[in-house]
C-alpha positions in Angstrom: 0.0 0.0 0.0 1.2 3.6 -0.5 2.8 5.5 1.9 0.1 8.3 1.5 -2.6 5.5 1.9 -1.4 3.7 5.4 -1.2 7.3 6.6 -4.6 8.8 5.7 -5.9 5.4 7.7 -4.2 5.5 11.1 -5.4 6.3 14.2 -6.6 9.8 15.1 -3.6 10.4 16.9 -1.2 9.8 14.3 -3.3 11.4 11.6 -3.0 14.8 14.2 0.9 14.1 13.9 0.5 14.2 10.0 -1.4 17.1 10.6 1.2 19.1 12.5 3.8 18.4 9.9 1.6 19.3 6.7 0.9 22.9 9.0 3.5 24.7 7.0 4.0 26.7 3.6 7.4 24.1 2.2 4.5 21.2 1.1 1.1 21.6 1.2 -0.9 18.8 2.5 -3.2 19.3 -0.9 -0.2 18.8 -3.4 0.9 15.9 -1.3 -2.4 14.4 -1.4 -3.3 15.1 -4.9 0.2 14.0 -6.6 0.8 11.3 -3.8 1.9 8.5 -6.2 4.3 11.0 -8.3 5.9 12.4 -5.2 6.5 8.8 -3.3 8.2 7.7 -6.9 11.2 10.5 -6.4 14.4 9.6 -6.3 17.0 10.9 -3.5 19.6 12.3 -6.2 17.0 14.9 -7.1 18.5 16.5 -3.6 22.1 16.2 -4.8 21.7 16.7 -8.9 20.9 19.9 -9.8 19.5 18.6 -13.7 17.9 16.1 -12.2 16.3 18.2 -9.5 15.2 20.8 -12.8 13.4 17.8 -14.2 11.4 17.1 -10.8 10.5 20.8 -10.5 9.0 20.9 -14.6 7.1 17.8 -13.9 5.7 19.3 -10.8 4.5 22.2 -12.0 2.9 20.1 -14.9 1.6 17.7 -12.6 0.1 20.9 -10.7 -1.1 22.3 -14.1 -3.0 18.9 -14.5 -4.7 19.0 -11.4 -5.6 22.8 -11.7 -6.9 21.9 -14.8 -8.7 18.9 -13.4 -10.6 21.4 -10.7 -11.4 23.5 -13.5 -13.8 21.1 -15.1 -14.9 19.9 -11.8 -15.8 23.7 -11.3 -13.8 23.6 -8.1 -13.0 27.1 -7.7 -11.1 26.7 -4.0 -9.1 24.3 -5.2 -8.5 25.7 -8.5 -7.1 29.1 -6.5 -5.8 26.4 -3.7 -2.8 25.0 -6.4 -2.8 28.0 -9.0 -1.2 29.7 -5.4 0.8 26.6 -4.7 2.5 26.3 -8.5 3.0 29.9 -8.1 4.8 29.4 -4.4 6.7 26.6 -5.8 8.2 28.5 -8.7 11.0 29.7 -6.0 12.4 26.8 -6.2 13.5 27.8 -10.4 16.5 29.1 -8.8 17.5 25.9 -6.3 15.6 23.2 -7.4 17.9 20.5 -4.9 16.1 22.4 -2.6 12.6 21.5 -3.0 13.5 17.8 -3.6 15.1 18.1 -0.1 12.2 19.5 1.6 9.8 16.9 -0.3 12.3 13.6 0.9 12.5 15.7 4.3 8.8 15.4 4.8 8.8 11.5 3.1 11.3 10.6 5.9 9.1 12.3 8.6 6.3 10.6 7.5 8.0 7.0 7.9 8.3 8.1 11.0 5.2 8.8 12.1 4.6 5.1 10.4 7.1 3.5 12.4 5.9 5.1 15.6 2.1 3.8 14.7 3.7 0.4 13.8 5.9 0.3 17.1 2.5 1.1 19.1 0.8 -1.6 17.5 2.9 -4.4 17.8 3.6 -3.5 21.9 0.1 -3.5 21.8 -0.3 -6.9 19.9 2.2 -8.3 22.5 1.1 -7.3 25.7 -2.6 -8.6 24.6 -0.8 -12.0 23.5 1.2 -12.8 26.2 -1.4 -11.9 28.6 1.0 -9.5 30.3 -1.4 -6.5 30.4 -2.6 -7.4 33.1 0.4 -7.5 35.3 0.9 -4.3 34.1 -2.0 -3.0 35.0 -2.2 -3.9 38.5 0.4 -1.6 39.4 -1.8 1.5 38.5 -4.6 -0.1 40.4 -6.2 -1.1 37.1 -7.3 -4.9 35.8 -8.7 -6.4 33.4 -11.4 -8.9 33.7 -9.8 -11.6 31.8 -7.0 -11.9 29.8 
C-alpha cells in the first residue's frame, strides 16, 4: 500500500501528527495528497543533482497544471485558486531546485516516522494482549482487566 494511503488510515492520533507536519508553507498537505503517487516515486539524487532536481520541478509544475486543470472542469474554484497559489509558491524553487527535492524527501522521511511510531505502538500493543502481560501491568496502577 502507498505510503500516502497507510497514513490517511491511522489512528486519530497519528493522523493529528501528519497534521502538524503538513501545517507549513514548504508542502502543502493538498499537493501531497493530490500528486501522492508522483511524489512517493522521487528519487534521492534529485537532492544532490541539480539537472535532475530541474526535471522534478517541470514535472511538478505540470503535474500541478494537471490537477488545476482537473478542478477546472470539476468547477472547483477553491481548489483551483488552492494549487494555482501553490505552483506559483513553488516556482522559487527555479532558482535551487535541490532544494525543494530536499524538503519533499524531508517530509517522506518524517512521514515513515510517524509510520514506524504507529507500527511500534501496535505491535507493543499486539504483545502485551498475547502474552497476557497487560494485566500485570495493569495492576500496578490499580487497574485490571477482567480476563486476559
Amino acid at each position: 500500500m502507498a505510503q500516502w494511503d497507510r497514513l490517511r488510515q491511522l489512528p486519530a492520533v497519528y493522523r493529528q501528527q501528519l497534521h502538524e507536519l503538513y501545517d507549513r508553507d514548504a508542502l502543502p498537505m493538498d499537493v501531497r495528497h493530490y500528486l501522492s503517487v508522483w511524489i512517493e516515486k522521487q528519487e534521492q539524487r534529485a537532492a544532490r543533482d541539480h539537472d535532475f532536481a530541474v526535471v522534478l520541478l517541470q514535472v511538478l509544475l505540470e503535474n500541478l497544471d494537471i490537477q488545476h486543470s482537473r478542478f477546472v472542469q470539476e468547477e472547483s474554484f477553491l481548489l483551483q485558486h488552492n494549487i494555482r497559489r501553490y505552483k506559483q509558491n513553488f516556482q522559487r524553487y527555479l532558482e535551487e531546485p535541490c532544494a525543494l527535492a530536499s524538503t519533499i524527501l524531508w517530509f517522506l522521511e518524517k512521514e515513515k516516522e510517524i509510520l514506524q511510531s504507529a507500527d511500534l505502538a501496535e505491535q507493543v500493543w499486539a504483545l502485551l494482549l498475547t502474552s497476557c502481560s497487560l494485566p500485570t501491568l495493569l495492576q500496578p496502577l490499580g487497574l485490571s482487566l477482567e480476563r486476559c
